[in-house]
RODO-2510 file (C-alpha; in nm, 4 decimals, decimal comma):
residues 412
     n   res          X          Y          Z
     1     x     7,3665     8,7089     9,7351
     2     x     7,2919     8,8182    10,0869
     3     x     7,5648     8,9578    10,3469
     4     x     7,4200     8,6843    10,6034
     5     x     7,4625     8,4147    10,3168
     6     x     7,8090     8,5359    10,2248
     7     x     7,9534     8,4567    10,6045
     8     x     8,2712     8,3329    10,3585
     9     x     8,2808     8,3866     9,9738
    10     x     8,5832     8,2404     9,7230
    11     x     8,7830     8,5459     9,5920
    12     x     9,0450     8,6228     9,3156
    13     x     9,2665     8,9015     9,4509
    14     x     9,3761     9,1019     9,1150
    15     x     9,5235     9,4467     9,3238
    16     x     9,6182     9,5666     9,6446
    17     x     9,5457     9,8412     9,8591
    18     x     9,6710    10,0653    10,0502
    19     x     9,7186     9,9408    10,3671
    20     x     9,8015     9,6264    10,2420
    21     x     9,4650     9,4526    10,1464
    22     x     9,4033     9,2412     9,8847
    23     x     9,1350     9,3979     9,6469
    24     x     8,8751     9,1202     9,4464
    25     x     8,5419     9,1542     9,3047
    26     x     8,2469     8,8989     9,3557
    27     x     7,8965     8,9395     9,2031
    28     x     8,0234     9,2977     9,0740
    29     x     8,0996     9,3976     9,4217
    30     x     8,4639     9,4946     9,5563
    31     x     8,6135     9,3067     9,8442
    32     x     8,9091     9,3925    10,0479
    33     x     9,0782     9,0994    10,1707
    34     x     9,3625     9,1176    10,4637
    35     x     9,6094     8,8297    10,4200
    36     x     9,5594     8,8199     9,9736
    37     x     9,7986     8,9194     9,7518
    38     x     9,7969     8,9476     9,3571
    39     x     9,7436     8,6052     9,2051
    40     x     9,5827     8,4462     9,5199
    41     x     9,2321     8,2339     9,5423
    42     x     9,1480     8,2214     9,8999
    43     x     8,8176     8,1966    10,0800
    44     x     8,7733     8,4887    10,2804
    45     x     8,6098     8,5511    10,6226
    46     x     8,3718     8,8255    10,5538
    47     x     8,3613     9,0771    10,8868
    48     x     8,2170     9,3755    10,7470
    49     x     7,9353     9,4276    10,4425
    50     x     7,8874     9,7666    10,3212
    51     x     7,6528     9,8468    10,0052
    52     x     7,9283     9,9134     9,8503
    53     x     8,2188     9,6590     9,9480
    54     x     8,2635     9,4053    10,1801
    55     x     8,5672     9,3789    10,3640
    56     x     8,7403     9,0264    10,5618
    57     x     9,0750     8,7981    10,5956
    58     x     9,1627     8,5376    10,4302
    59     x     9,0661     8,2568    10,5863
    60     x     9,2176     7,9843    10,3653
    61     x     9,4738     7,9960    10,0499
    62     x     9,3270     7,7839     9,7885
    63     x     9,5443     7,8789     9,5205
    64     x     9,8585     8,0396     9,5818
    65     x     9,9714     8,3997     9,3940
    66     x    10,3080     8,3091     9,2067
    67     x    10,4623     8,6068     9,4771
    68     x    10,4243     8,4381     9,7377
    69     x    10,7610     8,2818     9,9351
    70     x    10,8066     8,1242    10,2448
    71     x    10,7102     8,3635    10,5138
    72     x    10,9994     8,5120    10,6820
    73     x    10,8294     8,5987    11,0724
    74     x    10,7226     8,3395    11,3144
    75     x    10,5301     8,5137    11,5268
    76     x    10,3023     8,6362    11,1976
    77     x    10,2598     8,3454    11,1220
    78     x    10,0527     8,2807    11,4572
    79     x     9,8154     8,5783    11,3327
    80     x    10,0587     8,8906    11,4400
    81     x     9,9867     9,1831    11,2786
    82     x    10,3484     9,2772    11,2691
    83     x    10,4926     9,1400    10,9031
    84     x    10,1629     9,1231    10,7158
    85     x    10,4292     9,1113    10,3637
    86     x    10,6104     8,8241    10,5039
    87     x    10,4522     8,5972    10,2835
    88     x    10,5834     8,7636     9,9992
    89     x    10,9551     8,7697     9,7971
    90     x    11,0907     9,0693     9,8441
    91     x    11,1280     9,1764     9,4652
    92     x    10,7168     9,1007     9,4279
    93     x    10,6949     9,3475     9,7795
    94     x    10,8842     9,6224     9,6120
    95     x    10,6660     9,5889     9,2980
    96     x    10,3520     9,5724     9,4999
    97     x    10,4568     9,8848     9,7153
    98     x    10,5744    10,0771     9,3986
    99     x    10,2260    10,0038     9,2352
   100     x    10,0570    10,1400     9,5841
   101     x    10,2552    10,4599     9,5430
   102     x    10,1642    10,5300     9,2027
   103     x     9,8044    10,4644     9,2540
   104     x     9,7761    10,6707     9,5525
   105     x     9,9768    10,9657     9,3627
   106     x     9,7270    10,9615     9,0543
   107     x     9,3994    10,9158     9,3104
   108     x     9,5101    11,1651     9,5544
   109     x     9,7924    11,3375     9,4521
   110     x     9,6716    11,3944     9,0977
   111     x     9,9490    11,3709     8,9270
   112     x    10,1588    11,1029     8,7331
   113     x    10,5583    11,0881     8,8019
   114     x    10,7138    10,8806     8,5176
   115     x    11,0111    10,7801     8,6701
   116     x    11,0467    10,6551     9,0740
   117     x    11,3576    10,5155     9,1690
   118     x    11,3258    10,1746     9,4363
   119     x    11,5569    10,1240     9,6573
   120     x    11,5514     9,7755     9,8851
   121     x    11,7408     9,8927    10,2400
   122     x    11,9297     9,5686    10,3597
   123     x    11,8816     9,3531    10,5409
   124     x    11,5232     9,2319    10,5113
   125     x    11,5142     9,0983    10,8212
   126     x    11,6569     9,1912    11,1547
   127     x    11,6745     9,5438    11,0677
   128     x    11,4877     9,7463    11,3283
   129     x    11,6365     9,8573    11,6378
   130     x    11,3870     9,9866    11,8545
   131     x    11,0859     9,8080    11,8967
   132     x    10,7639     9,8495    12,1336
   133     x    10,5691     9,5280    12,2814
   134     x    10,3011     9,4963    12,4593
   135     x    10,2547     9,3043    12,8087
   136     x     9,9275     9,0765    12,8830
   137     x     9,7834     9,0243    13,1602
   138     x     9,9796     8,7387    13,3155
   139     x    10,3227     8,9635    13,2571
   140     x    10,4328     8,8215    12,9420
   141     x    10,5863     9,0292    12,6735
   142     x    10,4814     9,0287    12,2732
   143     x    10,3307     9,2111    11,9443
   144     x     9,9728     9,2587    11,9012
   145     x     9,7647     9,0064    11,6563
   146     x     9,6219     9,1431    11,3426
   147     x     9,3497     9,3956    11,3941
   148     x     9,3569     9,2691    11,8037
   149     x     9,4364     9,4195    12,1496
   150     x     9,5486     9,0389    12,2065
   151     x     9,9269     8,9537    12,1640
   152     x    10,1753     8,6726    12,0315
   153     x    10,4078     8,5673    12,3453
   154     x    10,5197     8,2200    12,2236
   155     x    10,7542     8,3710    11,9255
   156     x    10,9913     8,6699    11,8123
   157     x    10,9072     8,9082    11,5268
   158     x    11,1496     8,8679    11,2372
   159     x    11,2109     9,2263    11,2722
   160     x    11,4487     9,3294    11,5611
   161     x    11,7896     9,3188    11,5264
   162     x    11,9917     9,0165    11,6433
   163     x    11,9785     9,0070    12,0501
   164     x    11,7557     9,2597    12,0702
   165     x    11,4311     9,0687    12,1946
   166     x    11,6396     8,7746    12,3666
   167     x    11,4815     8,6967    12,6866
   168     x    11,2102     8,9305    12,6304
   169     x    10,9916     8,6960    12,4202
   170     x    10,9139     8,3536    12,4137
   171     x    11,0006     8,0361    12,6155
   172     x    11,1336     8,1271    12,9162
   173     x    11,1060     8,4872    12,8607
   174     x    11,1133     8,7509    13,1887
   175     x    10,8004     8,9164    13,3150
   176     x    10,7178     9,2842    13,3379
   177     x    10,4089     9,4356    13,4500
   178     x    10,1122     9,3555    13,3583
   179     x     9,9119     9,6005    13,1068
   180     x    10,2577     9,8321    13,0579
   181     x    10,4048     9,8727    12,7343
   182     x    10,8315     9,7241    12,6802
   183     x    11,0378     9,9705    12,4877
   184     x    11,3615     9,7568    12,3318
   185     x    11,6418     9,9552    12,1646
   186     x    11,9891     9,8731    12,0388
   187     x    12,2532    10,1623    12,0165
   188     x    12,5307    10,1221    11,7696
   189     x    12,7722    10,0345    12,0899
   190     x    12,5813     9,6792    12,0870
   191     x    12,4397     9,8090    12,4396
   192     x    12,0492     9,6497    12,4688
   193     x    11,8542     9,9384    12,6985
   194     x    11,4896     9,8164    12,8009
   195     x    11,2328    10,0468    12,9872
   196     x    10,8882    10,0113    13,1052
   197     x    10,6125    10,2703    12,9906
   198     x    10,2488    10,3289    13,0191
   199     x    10,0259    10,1281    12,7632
   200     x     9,9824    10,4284    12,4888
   201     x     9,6202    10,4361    12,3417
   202     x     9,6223    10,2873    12,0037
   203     x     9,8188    10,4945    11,6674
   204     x     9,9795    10,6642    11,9615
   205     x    10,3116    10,6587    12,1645
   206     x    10,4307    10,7679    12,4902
   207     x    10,7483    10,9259    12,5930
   208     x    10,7818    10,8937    12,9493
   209     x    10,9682    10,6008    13,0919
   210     x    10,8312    10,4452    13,4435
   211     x    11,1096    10,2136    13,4564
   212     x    11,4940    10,1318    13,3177
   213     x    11,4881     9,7678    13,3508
   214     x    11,8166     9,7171    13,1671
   215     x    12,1034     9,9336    13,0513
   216     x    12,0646    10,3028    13,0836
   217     x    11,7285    10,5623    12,9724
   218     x    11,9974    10,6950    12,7020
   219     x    12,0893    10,5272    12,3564
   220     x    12,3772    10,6640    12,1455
   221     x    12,3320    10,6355    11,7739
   222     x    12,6714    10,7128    11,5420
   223     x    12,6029    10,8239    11,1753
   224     x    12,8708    10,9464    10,9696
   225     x    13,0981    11,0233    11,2457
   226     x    12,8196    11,1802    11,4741
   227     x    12,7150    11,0277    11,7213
   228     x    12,3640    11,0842    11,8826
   229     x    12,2325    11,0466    12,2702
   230     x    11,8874    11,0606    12,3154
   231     x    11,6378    10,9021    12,6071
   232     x    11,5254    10,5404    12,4303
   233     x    11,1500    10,6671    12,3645
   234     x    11,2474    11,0004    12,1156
   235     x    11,2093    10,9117    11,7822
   236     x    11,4899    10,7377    11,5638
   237     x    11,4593    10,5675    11,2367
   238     x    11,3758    10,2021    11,2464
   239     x    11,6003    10,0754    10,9579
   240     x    11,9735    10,0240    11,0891
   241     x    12,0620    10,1627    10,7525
   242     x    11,8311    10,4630    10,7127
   243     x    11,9307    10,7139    10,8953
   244     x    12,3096    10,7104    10,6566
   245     x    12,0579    10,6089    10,3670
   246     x    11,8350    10,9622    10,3950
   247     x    12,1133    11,1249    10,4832
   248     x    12,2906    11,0822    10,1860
   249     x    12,0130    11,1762     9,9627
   250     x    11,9436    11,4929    10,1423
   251     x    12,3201    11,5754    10,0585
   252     x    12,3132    11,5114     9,7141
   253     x    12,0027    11,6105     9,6143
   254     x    12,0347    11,9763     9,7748
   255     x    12,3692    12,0006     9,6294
   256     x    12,2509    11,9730     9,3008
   257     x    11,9125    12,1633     9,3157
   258     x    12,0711    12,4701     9,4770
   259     x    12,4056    12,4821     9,3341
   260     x    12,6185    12,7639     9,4863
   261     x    12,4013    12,8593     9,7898
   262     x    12,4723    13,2282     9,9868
   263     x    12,6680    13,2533    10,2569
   264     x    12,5653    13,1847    10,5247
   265     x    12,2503    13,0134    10,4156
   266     x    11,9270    12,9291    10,5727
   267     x    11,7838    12,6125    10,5889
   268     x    11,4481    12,4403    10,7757
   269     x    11,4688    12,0803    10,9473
   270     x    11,1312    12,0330    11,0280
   271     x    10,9785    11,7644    11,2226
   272     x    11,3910    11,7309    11,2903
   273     x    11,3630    11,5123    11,5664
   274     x    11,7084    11,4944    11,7596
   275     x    11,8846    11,6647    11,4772
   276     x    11,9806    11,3711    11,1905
   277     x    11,9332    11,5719    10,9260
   278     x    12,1746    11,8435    11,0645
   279     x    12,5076    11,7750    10,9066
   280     x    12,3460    11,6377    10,5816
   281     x    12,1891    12,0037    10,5502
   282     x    12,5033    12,1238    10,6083
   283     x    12,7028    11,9459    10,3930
   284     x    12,4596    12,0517    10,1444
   285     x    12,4184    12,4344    10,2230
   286     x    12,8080    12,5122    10,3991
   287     x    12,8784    12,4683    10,7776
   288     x    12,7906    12,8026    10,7642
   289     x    12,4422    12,7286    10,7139
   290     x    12,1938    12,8417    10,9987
   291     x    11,9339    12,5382    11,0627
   292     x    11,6185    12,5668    11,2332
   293     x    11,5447    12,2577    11,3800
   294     x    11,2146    12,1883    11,4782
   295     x    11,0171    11,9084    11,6837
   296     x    10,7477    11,8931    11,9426
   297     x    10,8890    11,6302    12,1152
   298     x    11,0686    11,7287    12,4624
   299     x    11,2545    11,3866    12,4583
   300     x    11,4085    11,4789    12,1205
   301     x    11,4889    11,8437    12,2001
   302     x    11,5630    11,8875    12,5437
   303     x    11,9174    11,8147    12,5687
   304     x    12,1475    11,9763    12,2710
   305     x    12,3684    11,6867    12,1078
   306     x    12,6960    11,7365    12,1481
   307     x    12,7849    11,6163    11,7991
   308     x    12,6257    11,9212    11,6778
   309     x    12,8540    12,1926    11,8506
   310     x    13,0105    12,2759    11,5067
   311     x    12,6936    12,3707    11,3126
   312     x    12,4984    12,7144    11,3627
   313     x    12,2002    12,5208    11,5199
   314     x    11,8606    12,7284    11,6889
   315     x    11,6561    12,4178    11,8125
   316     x    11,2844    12,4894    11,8638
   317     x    11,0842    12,3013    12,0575
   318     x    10,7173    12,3396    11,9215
   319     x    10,4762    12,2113    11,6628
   320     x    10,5579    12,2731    11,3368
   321     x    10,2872    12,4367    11,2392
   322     x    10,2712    12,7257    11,5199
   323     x    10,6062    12,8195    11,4460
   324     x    10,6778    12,8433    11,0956
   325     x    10,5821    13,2217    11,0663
   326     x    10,8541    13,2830    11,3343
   327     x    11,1405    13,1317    11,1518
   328     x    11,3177    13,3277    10,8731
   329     x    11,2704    13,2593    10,5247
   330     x    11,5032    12,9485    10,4385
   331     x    11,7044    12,8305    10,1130
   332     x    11,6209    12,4737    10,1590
   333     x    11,3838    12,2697    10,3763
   334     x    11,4074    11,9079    10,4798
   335     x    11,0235    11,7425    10,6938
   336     x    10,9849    11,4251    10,7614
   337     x    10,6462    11,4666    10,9342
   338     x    10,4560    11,1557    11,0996
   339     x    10,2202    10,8982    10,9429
   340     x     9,9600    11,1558    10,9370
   341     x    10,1393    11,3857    10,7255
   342     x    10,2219    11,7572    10,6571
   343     x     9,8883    11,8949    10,6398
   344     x     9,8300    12,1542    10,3692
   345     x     9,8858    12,4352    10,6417
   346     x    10,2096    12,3176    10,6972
   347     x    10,2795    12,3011    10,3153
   348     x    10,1470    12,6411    10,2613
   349     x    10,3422    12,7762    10,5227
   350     x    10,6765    12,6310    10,3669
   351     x    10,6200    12,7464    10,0016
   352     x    10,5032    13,1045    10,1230
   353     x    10,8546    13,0925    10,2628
   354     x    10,9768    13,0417     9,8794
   355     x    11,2399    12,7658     9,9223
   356     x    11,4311    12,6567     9,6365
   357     x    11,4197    12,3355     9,7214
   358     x    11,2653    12,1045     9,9437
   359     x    11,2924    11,6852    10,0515
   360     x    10,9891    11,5909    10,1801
   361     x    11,0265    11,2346    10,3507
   362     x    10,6844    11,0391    10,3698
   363     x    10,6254    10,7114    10,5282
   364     x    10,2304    10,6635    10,4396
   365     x    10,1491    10,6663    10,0754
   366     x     9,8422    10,8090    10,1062
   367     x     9,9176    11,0720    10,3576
   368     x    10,2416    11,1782    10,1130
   369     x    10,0232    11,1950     9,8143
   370     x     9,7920    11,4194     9,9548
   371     x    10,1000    11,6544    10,0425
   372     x    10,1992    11,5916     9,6886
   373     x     9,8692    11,8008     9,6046
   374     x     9,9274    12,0476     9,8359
   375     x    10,2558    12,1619     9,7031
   376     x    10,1047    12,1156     9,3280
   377     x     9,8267    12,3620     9,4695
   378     x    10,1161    12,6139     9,6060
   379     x    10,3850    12,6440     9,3454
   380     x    10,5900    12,3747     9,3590
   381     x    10,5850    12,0412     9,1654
   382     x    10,7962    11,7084     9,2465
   383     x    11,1495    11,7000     9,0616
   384     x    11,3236    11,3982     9,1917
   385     x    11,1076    11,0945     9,3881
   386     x    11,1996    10,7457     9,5173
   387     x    11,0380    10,4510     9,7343
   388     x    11,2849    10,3263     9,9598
   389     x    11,1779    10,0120    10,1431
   390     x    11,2828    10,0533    10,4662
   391     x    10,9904     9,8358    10,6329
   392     x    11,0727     9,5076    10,4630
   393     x    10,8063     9,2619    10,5323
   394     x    10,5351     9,5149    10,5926
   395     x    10,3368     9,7174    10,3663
   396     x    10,4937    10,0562    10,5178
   397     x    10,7512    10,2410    10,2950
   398     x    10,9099    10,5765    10,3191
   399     x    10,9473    10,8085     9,9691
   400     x    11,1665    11,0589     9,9601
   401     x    11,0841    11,3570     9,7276
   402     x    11,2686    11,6396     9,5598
   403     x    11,0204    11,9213     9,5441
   404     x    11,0673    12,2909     9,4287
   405     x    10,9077    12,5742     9,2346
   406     x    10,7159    12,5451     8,9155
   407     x    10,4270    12,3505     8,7834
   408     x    10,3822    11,9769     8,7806
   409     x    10,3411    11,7797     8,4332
   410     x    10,0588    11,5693     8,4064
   411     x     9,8550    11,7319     8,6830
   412     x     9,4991    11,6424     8,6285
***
């Protein structure tokens, strides 16, 4: 078989990957199919033949995988890229993601953790409360199609919260300028704040806002009694329940690693954003604590949150990596880098520090199981680990991770 005769070719998807292709074989050849799930026949549109894969969509479902559900986003099922699991029940997603995981921990990571907990963050739809759309070039407002600079104008992701995209989107929808990027966020107070940016290139996102077209630059976010203001761009967890959800964790899990900590104790929030992980540290550690919380983002650290006053907080605003030699050395560290990941300088710089005990929050699979290594390589191996789905209807996740010294079992 030729790659010009194989234009379309009938596949069996028996795996996925990560990233959230379908994985067949055909003639003895893999190929990666965008749009199949486990259990599905579909006839795929081949757009890219390597020697050793081939890679495409699926173009039609000939015989459904037993997973599948009604899908629960409109506006993927026009071709958005923005729910590519929608198709799918949400106990088969979990299973799927939790497979993903494991795979990418033995490939990458090298290692094999018996035991992850799942956790399914509700609700499953209308969860997120910030949300970036693009604009076209006749002003109208949407989310970009699968693997496309085009967008989906006519319908609403499944997605944002309730009101949050209401004349924004769709039929009868407001215009904004053409070629800018929409940033939509809900605070807690039910207050809707909508700003104009600049288009970001792709992967990427700006922080600068060109224009408040609706309530104020500033959201406020309350969890567990604090309550956050930051400019709508910083960074904030997606998942209406996270933010309490990681929190929580970081808590408990500390607590019991570190038992009675010294007083005053020392602890590193990296990648800390606007401070969330704060009071959980210090729950953990004693108000006492001293954190070091760190972020490159100006938006997250210019302006100290008030709801932080009682805690011994030094904010730094730099990268992570240029300033961990500066910091003293801690008890406990909390990171919850980007989709890129740590980076095994990063890593190395933490476990040089010699914490006994570490969360390390990762929201690519991949990425996370390559930082997995990197601690394995430095000392530390992975106590306590689970896959919280707080993405529904995507193939994104986040794991959360107990990490601290000593080797790993079943490191290969």
């Amino acid at each position: 078989m030729t790659d010009k005769e194989a234009s379309t070719l009938r596949v069996r998807i028996d795996r996925m990957a990560h990233g959230g292709e379908g994985i067949g074989t055909v003639d003895g050849r893999i190929v990666f199919v965008a749009g199949g799930f486990p259990g599905d026949t579909v006839d795929a549109r081949i757009t890219k033949a390597k020697r050793s894969f081939l890679s495409g969509h699926a173009e039609r479902i000939v015989e459904p995988s037993p997973l599948r559900a009604a899908s629960r986003c409109a506006a993927a099922e026009l071709g958005a890229g923005c729910c590519d699991f929608a198709p799918l029940t949400p106990q088969a997603e979990m299973q799927i993601k939790e497979s993903v995981l494991r795979d990418q921990l033995s490939r990458i990571g090298g290692i094999r953790v018996d035991t992850i907990a799942t956790t399914a963050l509700e609700p499953d739809t209308r969860w997120r409360t910030r949300t970036r759309l693009g604009v076209n070039a006749q002003g109208r407002a949407g989310v970009r199609r699968l693997a496309s600079h085009d967008l989906i104008t006519e319908v609403s992701c499944s997605q944002p919260v309730p009101g949050l995209l209401d004349g924004l989107v769709g039929e009868g929808a407001r215009g904004f300028r053409p070629g800018a990027e929409v940033v939509a966020v809900m605070g807690d107070d039910a207050q809707r704040h909508v700003v104009e940016t600049r288009r970001a290139s792709r992967g990427r996102r700006t922080e600068n806002i060109e224009k408040t077209l609706e309530g104020t630059p500033e959201v406020r976010h309350t969890v567990a009694g604090h309550t956050f203001r930051f400019p709508v761009t910083a960074f904030w967890q997606v998942h209406r329940r996270a933010p309490e959800a990681y929190g929580s964790r970081i808590t408990r899990w500390l607590g019991e690693a570190l038992g009675e900590s010294p007083s005053p104790a020392v602890a590193w929030d990296l990648y800390g954003g606007v401070g969330l992980f704060v009071p959980p540290l210090a729950a953990a550690l004693g108000e006492r604590a001293r954190i070091y919380s760190v972020d490159a983002s100006h938006a997250a650290t210019a302006t100290p949150q008030a709801c932080l006053e009682p805690y011994d907080v030094v904010v730094r605003g730099s990268r992570v990596e240029r300033c961990l030699g500066t910091l003293p050395a801690p008890q406990a560290v909390v990171l919850d880098p980007p989709r890129t990941g740590a980076g095994a300088e990063v890593v190395r710089g933490i476990a040089q520090a010699g914490p006994q005990a570490v969360i390390h929050i990762g929201c690519d699979p991949a990425t996370f199981a390559r930082d997995v290594r990197a601690w394995g390589e430095n000392g530390y191996r992975v106590e306590k680990m689970e896959l919280i789905n707080a993405f529904p209807g995507t193939h994104h996740s986040e794991v959360l991770a107990l990490i601290v010294p000593g080797e790993q079992p079943g490191v290969k």
